[in-house]
N, C-alpha and C positions, 0 to 999 in steps of 0.2 A: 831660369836655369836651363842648362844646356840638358838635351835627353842623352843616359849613360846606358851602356851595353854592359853588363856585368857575366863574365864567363869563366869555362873553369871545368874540370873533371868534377862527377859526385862527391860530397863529401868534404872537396876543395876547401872550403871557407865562403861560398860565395856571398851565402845571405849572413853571415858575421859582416864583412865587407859591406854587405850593402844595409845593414843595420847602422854601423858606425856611419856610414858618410851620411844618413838619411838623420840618426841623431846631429851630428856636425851642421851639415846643411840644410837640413829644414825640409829635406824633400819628400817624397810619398815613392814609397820601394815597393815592387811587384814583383813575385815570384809567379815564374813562367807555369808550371806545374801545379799550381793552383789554380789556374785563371786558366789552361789546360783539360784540367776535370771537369771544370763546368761546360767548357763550349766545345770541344772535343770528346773526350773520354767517356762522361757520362751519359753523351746522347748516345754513344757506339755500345753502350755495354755487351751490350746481348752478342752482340757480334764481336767483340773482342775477348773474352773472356767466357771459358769454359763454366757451367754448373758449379762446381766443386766452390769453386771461388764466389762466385754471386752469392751462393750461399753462406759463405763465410761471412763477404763484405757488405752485402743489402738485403738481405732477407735473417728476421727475426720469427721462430718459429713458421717458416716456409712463408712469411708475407712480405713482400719490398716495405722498406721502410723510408724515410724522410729522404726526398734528396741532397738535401745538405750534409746528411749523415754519409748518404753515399760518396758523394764528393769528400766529402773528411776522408775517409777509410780508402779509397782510390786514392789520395795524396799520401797517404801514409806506408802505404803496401809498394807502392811503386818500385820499390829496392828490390819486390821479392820476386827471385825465379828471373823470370824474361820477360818482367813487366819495365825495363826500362827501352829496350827494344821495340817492345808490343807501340809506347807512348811515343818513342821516336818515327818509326811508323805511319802511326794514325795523325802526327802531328804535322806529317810530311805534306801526307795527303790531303789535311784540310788545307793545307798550304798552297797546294799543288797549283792553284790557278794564282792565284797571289802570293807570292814567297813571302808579306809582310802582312797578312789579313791577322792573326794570331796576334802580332808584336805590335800593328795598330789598335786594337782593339785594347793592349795592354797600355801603350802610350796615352792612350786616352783619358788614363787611369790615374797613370803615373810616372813618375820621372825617371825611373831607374828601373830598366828589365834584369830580371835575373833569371839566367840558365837557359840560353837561346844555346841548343846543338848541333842544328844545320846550318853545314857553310853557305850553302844557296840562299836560306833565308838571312842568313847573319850579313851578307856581301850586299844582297838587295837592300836592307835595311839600312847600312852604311851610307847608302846614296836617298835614302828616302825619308828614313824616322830618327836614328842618333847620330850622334854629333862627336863622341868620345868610346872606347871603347876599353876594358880591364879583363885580364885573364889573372886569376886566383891562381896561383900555383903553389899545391899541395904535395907534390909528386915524392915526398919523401915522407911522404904519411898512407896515402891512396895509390894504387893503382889505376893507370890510366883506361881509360874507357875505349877501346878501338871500333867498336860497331855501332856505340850510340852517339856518340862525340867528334861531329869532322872537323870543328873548328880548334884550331890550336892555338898557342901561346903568340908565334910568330902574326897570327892574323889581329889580333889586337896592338890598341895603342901602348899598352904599357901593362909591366908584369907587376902583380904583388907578390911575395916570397910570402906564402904563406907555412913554412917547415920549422917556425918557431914559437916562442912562445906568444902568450896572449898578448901580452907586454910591448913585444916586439911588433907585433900587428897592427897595434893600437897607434904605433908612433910611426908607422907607415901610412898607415889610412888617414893620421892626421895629418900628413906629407901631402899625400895624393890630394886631400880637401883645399889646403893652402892653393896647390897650382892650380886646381879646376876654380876656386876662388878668384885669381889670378887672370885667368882664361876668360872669364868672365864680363872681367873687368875690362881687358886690353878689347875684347870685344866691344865691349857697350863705351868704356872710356874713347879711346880711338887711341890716336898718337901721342 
């Protein structure tokens, strides 16, 4: 299977999207922001994130607790305040020397990345780690993302209309599956 880029504003649909084609096709789906907290986020805590917070999100009765715990609750919180910012950021920055060290480490994983937000990494990746590329569009449900999200609809291979129903989605994404089936094929089949 070919490696997919799955993209999109918060909230877009991305991982319904990349639920359905990973049921469809078989394949193992990685959300960025998971795989994020562990190799990023949560070695920075201290340094990313104010008292106030730590205490909310890793400490139980003033002691750090599990770091898997911590990683769960860092995945979960990330909506709130200027933690989507703080993530885009720190994610920059692991980056910084390798624009694909993040999205290799996730290919490694799995077939489908989900919620890659720099264009510098998203461009480098294009030429190194995927092979296809989808932009989720929600834009009639969500607000778009101007400081955390440089990549756009335009930069990807193909748009899903995500502003309908479930229904409607469903018979999209089993559109999308047929072709990349397709793609596949004319690949490996030949002429």
């Amino acid at each position: 299977m070919q490696k997919l880029m799955i993209c999109g504003f918060g909230r877009a649909g991305k991982d319904s999207v990349a639920d359905q084609i990973s049921k469809r096709l078989g394949v193992k789906t990685q959300c960025s922001s998971s795989l994020a907290a562990r190799h990023v986020i949560a070695p920075q805590i201290n340094k990313l994130f104010d008292s106030a917070y730590l205490d909310r999100i890793a400490k139980v009765d003033g002691k750090w607790v599990h770091p898997d715990i911590i990683e769960k609750n860092l995945f979960e919180t990330r909506h709130e305040g200027d933690g989507r910012k703080i993530w885009f950021d720190a994610i920059c920055e692991y980056n910084s020397e390798d624009p694909t060290r993040l999205m290799k480490k996730l290919y490694d994983i799995a077939d489908v990345y989900v919620g890659c937000r720099s264009l510098r990494e998203f461009l480098a990746g294009q030429h190194e780690c995927f092979q296809f590329s989808i932009w989720v569009d929600g834009s009639k449900r969500v607000a778009p993302e101007i400081t955390t999200c440089e990549i756009k609809p335009e930069n990807c291979d193909i748009i899903i209309d995500n502003n309908g129903t479930e229904f409607e989605l469903t018979a999209k994404v089993d559109r999308l599956c047929d072709f990349l089936q397709s793609m596949k094929c004319e690949a490996s089949c030949g002429p």
